[in-house]
C-alpha positions in Angstrom: 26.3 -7.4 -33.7 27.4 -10.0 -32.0 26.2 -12.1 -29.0 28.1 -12.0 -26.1 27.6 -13.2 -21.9 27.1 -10.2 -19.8 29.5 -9.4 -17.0 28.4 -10.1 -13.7 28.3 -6.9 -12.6 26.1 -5.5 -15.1 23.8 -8.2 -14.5 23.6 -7.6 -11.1 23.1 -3.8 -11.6 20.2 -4.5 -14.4 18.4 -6.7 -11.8 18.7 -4.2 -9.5 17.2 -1.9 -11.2 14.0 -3.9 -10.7 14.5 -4.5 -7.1 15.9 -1.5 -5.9 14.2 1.8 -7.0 15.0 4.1 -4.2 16.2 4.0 -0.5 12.7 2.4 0.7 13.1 -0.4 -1.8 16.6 -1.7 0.5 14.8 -1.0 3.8 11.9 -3.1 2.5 13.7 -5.6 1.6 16.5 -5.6 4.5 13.7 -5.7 6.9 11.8 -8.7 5.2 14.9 -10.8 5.3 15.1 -9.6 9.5 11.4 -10.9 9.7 12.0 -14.4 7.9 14.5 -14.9 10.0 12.2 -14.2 13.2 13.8 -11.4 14.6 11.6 -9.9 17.5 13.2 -6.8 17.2 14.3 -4.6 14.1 16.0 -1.5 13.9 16.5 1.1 10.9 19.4 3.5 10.7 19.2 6.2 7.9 21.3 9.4 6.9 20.6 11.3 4.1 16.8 10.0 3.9 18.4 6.4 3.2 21.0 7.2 0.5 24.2 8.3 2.7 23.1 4.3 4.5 20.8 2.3 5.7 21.7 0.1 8.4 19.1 -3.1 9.7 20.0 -4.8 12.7 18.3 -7.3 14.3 18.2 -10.6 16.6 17.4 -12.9 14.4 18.8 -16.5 13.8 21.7 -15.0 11.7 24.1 -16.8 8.8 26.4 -19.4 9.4 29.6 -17.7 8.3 30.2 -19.8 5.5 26.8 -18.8 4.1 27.8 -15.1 3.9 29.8 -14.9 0.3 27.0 -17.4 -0.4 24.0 -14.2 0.4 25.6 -12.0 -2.0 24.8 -14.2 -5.1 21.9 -13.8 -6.8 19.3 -16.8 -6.8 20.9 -18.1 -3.6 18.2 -18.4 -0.9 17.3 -20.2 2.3 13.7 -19.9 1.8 12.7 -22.3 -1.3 14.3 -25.2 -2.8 11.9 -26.5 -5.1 8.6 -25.7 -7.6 6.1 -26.9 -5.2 7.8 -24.5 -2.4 7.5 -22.2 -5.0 3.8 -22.2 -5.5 3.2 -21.9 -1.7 5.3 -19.3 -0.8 5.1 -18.4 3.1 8.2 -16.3 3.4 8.7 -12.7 2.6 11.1 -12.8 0.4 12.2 -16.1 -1.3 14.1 -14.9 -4.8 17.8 -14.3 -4.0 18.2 -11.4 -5.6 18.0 -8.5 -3.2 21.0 -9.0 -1.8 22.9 -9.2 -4.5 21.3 -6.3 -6.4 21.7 -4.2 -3.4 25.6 -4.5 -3.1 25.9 -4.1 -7.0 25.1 -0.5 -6.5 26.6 0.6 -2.9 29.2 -0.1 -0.2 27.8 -2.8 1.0 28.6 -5.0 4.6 27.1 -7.6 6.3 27.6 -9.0 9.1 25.9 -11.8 11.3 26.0 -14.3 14.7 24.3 -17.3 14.8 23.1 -19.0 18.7 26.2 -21.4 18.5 28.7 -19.5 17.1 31.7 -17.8 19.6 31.6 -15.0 17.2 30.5 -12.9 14.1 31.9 -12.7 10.5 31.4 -9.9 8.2 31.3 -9.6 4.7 32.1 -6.3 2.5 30.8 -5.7 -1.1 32.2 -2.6 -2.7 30.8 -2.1 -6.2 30.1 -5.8 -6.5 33.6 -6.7 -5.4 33.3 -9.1 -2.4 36.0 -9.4 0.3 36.8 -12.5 2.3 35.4 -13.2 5.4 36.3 -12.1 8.9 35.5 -12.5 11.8 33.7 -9.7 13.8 32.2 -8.5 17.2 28.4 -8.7 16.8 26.0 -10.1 19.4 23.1 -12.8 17.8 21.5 -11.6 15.0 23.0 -9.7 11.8 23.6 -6.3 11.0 23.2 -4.8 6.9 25.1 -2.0 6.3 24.8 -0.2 3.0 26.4 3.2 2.2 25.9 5.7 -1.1 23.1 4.2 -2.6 23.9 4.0 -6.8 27.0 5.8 -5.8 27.9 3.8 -9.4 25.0 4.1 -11.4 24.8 8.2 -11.3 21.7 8.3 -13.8 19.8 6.1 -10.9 20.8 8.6 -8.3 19.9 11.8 -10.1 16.2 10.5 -10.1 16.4 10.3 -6.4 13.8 12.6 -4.6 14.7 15.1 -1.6 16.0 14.2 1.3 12.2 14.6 2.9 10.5 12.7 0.1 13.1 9.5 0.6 12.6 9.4 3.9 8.2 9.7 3.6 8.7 6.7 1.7 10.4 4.5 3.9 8.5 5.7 6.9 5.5 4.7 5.3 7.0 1.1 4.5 8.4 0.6 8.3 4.2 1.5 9.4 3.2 -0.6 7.2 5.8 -3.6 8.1 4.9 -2.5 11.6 1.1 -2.8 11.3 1.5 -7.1 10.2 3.5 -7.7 12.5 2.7 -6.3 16.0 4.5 -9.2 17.6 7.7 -7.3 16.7 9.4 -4.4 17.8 10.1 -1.9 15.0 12.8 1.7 15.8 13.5 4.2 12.9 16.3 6.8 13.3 17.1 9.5 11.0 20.2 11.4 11.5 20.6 10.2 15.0 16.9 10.9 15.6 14.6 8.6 16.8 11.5 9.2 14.7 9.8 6.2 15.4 9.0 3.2 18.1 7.1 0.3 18.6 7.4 -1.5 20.9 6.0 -5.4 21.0 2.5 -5.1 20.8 -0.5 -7.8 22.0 -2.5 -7.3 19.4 -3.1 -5.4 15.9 -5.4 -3.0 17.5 -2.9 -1.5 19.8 -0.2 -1.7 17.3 -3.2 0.7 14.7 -3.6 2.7 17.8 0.0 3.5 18.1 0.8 4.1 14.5 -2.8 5.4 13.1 -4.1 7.1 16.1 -6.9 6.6 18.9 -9.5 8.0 16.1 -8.9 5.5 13.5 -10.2 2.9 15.8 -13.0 5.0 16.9 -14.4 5.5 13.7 -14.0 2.2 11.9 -15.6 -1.4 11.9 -14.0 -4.1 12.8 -14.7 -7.1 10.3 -14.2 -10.8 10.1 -15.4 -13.0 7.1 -14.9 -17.0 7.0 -15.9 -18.4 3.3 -14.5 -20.8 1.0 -11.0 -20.9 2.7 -10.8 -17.0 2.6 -10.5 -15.3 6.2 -10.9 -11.5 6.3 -10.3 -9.3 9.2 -9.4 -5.9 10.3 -10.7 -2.5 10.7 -12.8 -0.4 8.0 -13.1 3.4 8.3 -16.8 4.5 8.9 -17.5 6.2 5.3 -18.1 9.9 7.3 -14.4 9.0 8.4 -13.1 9.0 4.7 -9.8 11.3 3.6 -9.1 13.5 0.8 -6.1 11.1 0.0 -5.1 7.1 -0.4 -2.8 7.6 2.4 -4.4 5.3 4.7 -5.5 2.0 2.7 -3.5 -0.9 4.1 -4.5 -4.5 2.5 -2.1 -7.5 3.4 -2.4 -11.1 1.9 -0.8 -13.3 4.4 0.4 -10.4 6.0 2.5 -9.0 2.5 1.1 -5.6 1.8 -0.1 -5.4 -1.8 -1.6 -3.0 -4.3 -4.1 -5.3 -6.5 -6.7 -4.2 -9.0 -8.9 -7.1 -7.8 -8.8 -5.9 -4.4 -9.3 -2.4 -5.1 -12.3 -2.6 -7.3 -13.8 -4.6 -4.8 -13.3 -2.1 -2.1 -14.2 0.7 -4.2 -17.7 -0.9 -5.4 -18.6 -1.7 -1.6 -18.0 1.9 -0.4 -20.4 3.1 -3.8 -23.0 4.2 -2.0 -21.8 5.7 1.2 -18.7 7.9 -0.1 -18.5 11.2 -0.7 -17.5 11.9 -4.0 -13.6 12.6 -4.3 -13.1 11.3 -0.4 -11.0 7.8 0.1 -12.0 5.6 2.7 -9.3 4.2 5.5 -8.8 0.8 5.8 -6.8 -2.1 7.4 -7.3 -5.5 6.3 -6.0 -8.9 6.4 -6.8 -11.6 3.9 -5.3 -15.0 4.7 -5.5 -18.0 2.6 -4.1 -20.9 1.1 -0.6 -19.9 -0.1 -1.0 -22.1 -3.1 -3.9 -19.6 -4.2 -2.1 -16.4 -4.9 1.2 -16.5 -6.8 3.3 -13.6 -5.3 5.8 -14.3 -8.1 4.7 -11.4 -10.4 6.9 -8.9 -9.4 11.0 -8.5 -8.0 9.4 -6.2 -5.8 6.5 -8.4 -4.4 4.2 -5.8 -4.4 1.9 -7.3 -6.9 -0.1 -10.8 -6.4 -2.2 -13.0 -8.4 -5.2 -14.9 -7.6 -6.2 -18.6 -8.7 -9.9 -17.6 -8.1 -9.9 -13.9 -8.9 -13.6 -14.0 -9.1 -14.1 -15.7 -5.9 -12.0 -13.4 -4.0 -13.3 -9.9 -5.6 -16.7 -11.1 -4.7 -15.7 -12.4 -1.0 -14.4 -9.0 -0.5 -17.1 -7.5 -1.9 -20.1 -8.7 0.2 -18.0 -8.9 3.2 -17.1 -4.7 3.0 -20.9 -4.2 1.6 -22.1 -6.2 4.5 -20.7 -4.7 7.0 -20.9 -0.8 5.7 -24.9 -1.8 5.3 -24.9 -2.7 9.0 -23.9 1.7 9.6 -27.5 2.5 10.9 -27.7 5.7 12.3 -27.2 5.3 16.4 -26.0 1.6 16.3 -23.0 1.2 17.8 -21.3 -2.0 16.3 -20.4 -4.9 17.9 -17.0 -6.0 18.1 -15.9 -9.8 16.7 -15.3 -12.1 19.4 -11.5 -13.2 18.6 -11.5 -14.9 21.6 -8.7 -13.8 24.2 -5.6 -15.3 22.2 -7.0 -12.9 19.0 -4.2 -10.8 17.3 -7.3 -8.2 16.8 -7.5 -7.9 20.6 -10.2 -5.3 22.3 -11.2 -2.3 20.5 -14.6 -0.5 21.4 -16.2 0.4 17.3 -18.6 2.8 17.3 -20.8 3.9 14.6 -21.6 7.3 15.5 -19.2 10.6 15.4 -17.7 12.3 18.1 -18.2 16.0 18.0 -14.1 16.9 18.3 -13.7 14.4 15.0 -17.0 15.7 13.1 -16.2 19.5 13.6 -13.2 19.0 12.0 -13.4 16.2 9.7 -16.9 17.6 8.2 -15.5 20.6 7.8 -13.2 20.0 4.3 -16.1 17.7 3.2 -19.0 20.1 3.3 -16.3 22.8 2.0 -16.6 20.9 -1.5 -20.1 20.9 -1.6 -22.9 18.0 -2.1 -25.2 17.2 -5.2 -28.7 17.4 -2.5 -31.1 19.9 -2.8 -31.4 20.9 0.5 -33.2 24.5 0.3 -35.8 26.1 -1.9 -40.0 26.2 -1.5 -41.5 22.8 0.0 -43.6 21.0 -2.3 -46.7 18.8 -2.4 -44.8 15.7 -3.7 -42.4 15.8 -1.0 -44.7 15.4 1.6 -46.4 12.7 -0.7 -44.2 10.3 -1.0 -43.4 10.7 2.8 -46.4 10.6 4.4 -46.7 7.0 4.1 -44.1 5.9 5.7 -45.2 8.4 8.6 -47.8 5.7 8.8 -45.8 2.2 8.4 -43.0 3.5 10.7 -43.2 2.4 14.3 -44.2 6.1 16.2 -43.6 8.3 19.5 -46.3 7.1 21.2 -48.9 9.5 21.3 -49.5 9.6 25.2 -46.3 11.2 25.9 -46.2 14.8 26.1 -42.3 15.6 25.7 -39.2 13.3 25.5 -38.2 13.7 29.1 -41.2 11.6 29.4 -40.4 9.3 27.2 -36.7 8.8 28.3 -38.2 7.4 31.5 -38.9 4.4 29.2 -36.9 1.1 29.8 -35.7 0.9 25.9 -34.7 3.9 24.6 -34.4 4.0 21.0 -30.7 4.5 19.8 -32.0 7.8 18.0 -34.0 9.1 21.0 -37.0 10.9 20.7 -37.2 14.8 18.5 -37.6 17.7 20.7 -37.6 20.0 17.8 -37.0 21.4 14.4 -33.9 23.9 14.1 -34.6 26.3 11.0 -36.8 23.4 9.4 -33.8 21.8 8.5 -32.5 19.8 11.6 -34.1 17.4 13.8 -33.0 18.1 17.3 -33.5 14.9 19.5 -32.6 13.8 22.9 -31.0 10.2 23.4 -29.2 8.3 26.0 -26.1 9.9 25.4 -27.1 13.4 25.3 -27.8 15.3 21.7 -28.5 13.6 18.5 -28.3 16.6 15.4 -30.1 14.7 12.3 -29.8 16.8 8.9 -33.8 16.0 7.9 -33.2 16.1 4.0 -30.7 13.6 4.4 -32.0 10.9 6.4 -35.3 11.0 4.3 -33.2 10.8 0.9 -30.9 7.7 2.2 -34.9 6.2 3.5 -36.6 6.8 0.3 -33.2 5.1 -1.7 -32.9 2.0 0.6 -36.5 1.6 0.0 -36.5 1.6 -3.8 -33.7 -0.8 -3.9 -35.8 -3.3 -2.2 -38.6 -2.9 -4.0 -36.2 -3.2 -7.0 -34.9 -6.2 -5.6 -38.4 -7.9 -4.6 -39.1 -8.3 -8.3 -38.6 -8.2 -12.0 -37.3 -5.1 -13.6 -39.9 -3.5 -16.0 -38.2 -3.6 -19.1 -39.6 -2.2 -23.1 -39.4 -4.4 -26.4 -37.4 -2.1 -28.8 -38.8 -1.2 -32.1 -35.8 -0.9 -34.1 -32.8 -3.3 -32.3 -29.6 -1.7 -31.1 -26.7 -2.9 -32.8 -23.9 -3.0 -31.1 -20.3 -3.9 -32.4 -17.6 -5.4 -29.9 -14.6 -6.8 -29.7 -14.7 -11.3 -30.0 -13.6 -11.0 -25.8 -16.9 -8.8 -25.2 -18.7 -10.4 -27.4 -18.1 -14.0 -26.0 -18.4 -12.1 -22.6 -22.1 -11.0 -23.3 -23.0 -14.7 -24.1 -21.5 -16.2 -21.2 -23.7 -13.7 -18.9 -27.2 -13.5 -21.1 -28.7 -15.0 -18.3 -27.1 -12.3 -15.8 -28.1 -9.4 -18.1 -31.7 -10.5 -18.9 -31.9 -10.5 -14.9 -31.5 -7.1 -15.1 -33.5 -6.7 -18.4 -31.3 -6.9 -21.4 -32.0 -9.4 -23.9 -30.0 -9.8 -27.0 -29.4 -11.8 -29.6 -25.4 -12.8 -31.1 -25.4 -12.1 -34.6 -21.8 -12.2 -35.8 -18.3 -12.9 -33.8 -18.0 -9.2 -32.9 -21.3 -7.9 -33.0 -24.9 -8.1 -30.8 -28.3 -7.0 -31.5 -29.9 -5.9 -28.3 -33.6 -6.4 -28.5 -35.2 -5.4 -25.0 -33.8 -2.8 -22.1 -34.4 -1.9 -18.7 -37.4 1.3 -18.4 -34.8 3.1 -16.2 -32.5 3.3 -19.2 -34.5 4.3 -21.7 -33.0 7.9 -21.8 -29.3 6.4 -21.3 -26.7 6.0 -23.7 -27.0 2.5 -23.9 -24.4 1.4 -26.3 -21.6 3.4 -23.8 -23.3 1.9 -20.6 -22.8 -1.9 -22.2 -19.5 -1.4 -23.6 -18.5 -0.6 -20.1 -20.6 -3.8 -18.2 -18.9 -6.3 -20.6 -15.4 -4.5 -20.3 -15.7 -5.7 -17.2 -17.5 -9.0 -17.4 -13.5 -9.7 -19.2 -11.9 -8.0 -16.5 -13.4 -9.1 -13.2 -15.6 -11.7 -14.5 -18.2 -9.5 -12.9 -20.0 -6.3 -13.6 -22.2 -3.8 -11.1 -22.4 -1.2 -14.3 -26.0 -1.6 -14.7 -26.6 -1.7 -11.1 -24.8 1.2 -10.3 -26.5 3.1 -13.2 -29.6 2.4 -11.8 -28.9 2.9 -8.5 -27.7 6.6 -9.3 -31.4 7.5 -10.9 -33.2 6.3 -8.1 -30.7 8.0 -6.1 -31.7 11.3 -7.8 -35.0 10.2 -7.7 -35.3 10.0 -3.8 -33.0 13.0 -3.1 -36.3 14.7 -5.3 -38.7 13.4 -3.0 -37.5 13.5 -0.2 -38.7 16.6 2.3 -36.8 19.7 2.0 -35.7 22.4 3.7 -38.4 24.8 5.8 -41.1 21.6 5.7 -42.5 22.3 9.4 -42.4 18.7 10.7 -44.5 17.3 14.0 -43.1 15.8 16.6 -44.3 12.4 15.4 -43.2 13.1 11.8 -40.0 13.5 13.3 -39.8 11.1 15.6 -41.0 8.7 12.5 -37.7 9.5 10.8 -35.4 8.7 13.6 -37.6 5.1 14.0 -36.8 5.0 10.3 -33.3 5.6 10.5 -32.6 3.0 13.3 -33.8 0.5 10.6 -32.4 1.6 7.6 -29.2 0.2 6.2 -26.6 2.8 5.4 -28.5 5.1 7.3 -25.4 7.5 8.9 -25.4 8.8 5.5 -27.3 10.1 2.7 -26.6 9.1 -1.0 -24.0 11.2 -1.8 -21.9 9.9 1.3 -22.6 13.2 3.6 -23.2 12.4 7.2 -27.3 12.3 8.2 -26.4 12.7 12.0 -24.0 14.0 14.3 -24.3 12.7 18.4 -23.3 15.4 21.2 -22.3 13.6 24.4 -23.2 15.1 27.7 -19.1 15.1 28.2 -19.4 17.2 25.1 -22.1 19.4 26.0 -20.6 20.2 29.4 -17.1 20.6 27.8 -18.5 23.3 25.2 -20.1 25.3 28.8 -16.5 24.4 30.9 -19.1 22.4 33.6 -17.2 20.4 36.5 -14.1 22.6 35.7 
C-alpha cells in the first residue's frame, strides 16, 4: 500500500478521539481554557446530558478577533512558546488541540470580546469547516457553543452512556473544577435547570462545605506538610468516616486533579491500619510544587502526571497521611493549621470524635459487613494476662474518688472521662466533659496491645533464624538487581541473602514471624515493588497483620467483669495511644454522646 498525507479532517477527528471521550471531556476542557484566561465566573449550559450542546461562557480576557480562526488549529496555543515553558507548565491546558478536536466532531461556535474591543466576533466550525469571522453582540469574555457531539463520527456516539450517566460525569468534573478553585464562581444548568451554584468562595473550606457537605469537614483532618519543596494541605476523612465507594478522593497537583498510582499507593498504605476492609477513605488534598518536577505531558487528557522524584513524593505523602491519621486518639479533638488569615484553607473546626446523627448512620453499613474481632465467647486466663500489666503502668482513677461526678469536679478532665460502668461486659460507659463517651472494650484493648508491639518491634532488632537448607529463589534481572540495591533495607527487617546468578537469590536467614509464611510469594511481592515504587512496606505489613491477630487474641473479651479502675485504665490508655478511635480492623473503639444529643433523644428544652 501506498503512503499517503492524511486529510485534515481525519486528523483532527483521530486526535479527538484522545481528547474528547464523552460530553465531560469538552466541558473539562472548555472550562480549563475559561480558567487560564482568569475568568471569575463560569457558566455551563447542557441539553441532552452534554451531547444536544454544551455552552461555556465566561468573563474572561477573551480572543483578539483575529486570533479566532487561529484557536481552531491544532497546536496553536497562547500558553507555551518554547521547551523550557514546556517543562514548567502552570496553565491548564497548554497543547492546542482541544479546540480543534472538539469542532472536528460537532457544530461548533465561538465567540469572544476582549476589554478594548467595541465589539465581539464569532467563529463557526461545522464538521471541521470554518467560516469567516463576524462580528457579534457579546459582552467581555467568550462564549463556546458546541452542538451534536460526534454528530459525524456515529460509532463514537453509539458508545455514549444515558442521558443520566453523561451528565454524573460532568457534574462530577464542574465539583471538582469548583473545589481548586474557590475564588471562582462555577453555575451548571441542565435543560434549563439550574443544578448547581457556587458562588465566589473565601476559602477552600467553605467552597468543601458547599459542594461536600457540613459532615465532611466535621469528620476529617485538616493537614499541612512543608518538606523538600513539597507543600501538602487539605482535608483527610477520619478513617470511621470512610465510604463504600471512591467517590470522594480528590488529589490536585498545582491544583490539576489527577489519578496517579504514586499517589494512590501512598494514600492507600497510610490508611493500612485504620480502614475497614472494603471501605475507601474521603479525601481532599493539594500538592504544590515546582512545576519543573512533574511533567503533566503524559496524557491529551491531562489526567495523568509524572514525577521527577517519584520516590520522594510517595514517601512525603506517606508520612505526612500516616502522621496525621496516628495523631486520631480517642477523645482528641485536632487542632486546626494556622494558615494565617489570608489562608485559602480558612476556618474549619476538625474534630476527631463522631457525632451520634453521623455514627448511627454511617456505622450502620459498616458493622452490617461484619469484622474479623472476636468479640464474644468464655473469658480466658491469657486475656487478662497480658492486660493486667498495663492496668499497672497506665496512669489510674485515683483511688480516693468514690464515683465520676466526683472526679468531674477536677480542673483537667481527661478527654475520655472517667467509667461509670460496664454495659453487658462489652461496653465501657464513661462520663466526660461533653456528656457520654460509649468505648467498645475489645476494641480499644486490641488497637493498645497492637500499638504496643509495634514499638517494641521498633525499639529493636527483629529475632530472625539461620535456615538449614537456603531458599532459592528465581527472579526476573529488575528484581534481582532490586534485592541488591536494598540488602541493607531487607537485613533490617531480617532477610539476608546472597546473589548467586543474574536472576536468581539464595535466601539464607528470615524473620521468626515468617517462619510459617510463604516466603518465596511474600518476596516476590516486596521486590515487585522495590522496581515499582522504589519502596516496599510488604514485610512490614505482613508482620503487622500477625501481631495484629496476635493482639486481637489477647486482648479482653466479651463478658470479662472489669473494675472501675480497670476501666478507667483503658480510657487513660486510649488518650495515649496512636490510632486509638479504632481497632485493627478499622471499626470505631468509641462513640461520644453530647448532652445536645442526649437531650434531643428525650425532646428536653422543646
Amino acid at each position: 500500500m501506498a503512503i499517503r498525507q492524511l486529510p485534515e479532517q481525519l486528523i483532527n477527528q483521530i486526535a479527538a478521539g484522545e481528547v474528547i471521550e464523552r460530553p465531560a471531556s469538552v466541558v473539562k476542557e472548555l472550562v480549563e481554557n475559561a480558567l487560564d484566561a482568569g475568568a471569575g465566573l463560569i457558566e455551563v449550559e447542557l441539553e441532552a446530558g452534554g451531547v444536544k450542546l454544551v455552552r461555556v461562557r465566561d468573563d474572561g480576557g477573551g480572543i483578539a478577533a483575529d486570533e479566532l480562526p487561529l484557536a481552531l488549529t491544532r497546536h496553536a496555543t497562547s500558553k507555551i512558546s518554547s521547551l523550557d515553558e514546556l517543562e514548567s507548565v502552570r496553565s491548564m491546558g497548554f497543547r492546542g488541540e482541544a479546540l480543534p478536536s472538539i469542532a472536528s466532531v460537532s457544530q461548533f461556535r465561538i465567540v469572544s470580546r476582549q476589554p478594548d474591543a467595541e465589539f465581539a466576533h464569532m467563529v463557526e466550525a461545522d464538521n471541521g469547516r470554518m467560516s469567516a469571522i463576524k462580528p457579534a453582540q457579546h459582552p467581555v469574555g467568550t462564549t463556546v457553543e458546541m452542538r451534536e457531539l460526534f454528530f459525524n463520527v456515529p460509532a463514537r456516539r453509539k458508545f455514549l452512556k444515558s442521558e443520566r450517566t453523561e451528565l454524573g460525569h460532568i457534574e462530577d468534573g464542574l465539583r471538582a473544577m469548583a473545589l481548586a478553585r474557590p475564588e471562582v464562581g462555577i453555575v451548571l444548568r441542565h435543560g434549563g435547570r439550574e443544578l448547581m451554584r457556587c458562588g465566589r468562595a473565601e476559602s477552600i473550606a467553605e467552597r468543601v462545605d458547599r459542594l461536600l457537605g457540613e459532615s465532611f469537614l466535621e469528620q476529617s483532618l485538616r493537614i499541612e506538610h512543608h518538606a523538600a519543596g513539597l507543600h501538602l494541605q487539605g482535608f483527610v476523612g477520619l478513617p470511621t468516616a470512610a465510604r463504600s465507594s471512591a467517590d470522594r478522593q480528590y488529589f490536585f497537583v498545582n491544583r490539576r486533579l489527577v489519578r496517579d498510582r504514586v499517589i494512590a499507593h501512598a494514600v492507600k498504605q497510610a490508611y493500612a491500619d485504620v480502614l475497614f476492609h472494603g471501605r475507601y477513605p474521603s479525601f481532599v488534598l493539594f500538592l504544590d510544587l515546582d512545576p519543573t518536577s512533574v511533567d503533566v505531558n503524559v496524557h491529551p487528557a491531562k489526567a495523568e502526571v509524572r514525577f521527577r522524584e517519584q520516590r520522594m513524593v510517595h514517601d512525603f505523602l506517606f508520612r505526612s497521611l500516616h502522621e496525621a491519621l496516628a495523631q486520631t486518639r480517642a477523645g482528641q479533638v485536632a487542632a486546626p493549621a494556622n494558615l494565617g488569615p489570608a489562608g485559602r484553607f480558612g476556618p474549619a473546626p476538625v474534630q476527631s470524635s463522631l457525632r451520634v446523627q453521623d455514627s448511627l448512620q454511617s456505622f450502620a453499613a459498616l458493622y452490617g459487613q461484619g469484622h474479623s474481632s472476636d468479640t464474644s465467647g468464655p473469658e480466658r486466663p491469657a486475656a487478662f494476662t497480658t492486660f493486667a500489666p498495663s492496668m499497672r503502668s497506665a496512669p489510674m482513677f485515683p483511688e480516693p474518688a468514690a464515683s465520676a461526678d466526683q472526679a468531674m469536679d477536677e480542673p483537667d478532665i481527661p478527654p475520655m472521662g472517667y467509667a461509670l460502668a460496664q454495659l453487658h461486659g462489652v461496653y465501657i460507659l464513661a462520663q466526660n466533659a461533653a456528656g457520654l463517651a460509649l468505648v467498645d472494650m475489645h476494641a480499644a484493648h486490641e488497637r493498645i496491645t497492637y500499638e504496643r508491639m509495634k514499638a517494641e518491634r521498633a525499639s529493636g532488632c527483629l529475632p530472625s533464624q539461620q535456615l538449614l537448607v537456603p531458599i532459592v529463589l528465581t527472579l526476573g534481572s529488575r528484581e534481582a538487581d532490586a534485592a541488591e540495591a536494598h540488602a541493607a533495607d531487607l537485613a533490617a527487617l531480617g532477610i539476608e541473602f546472597t546473589r548467586s546468578a543474574v536472576d536468581r537469590i539464595l535466601v539464607r536467614r528470615i524473620p521468626v514471624a515468617l517462619s510459617e509464611a510463604n516466603v518465596e510469594a511474600l518476596l516476590h511481592d516486596v521486590l515487585a515493588e522495590y522496581v515499582e515504587h522504589e519502596k516496599s512496606r510488604k514485610l512490614e505489613e505482613f508482620q503487622n497483620e500477625l501481631l495484629a491477630t496476635m493482639a486481637c487474641h489477647a486482648a479482653i473479651r466479651a463478658n470479662r467483669r472489669l473494675s472501675i479502675v480497670e476501666m478507667n485504665a483503658i480510657l487513660r490508655q486510649m488518650e495515649a495511644t496512636e490510632r486509638s478511635g479504632q481497632c485493627n480492623h478499622g471499626r470505631p473503639t468509641w462513640v461520644q454522646l453530647g448532652m445536645q444529643d442526649l437531650d434531643r433523644l428525650f425532646l428536653r428544652g422543646r
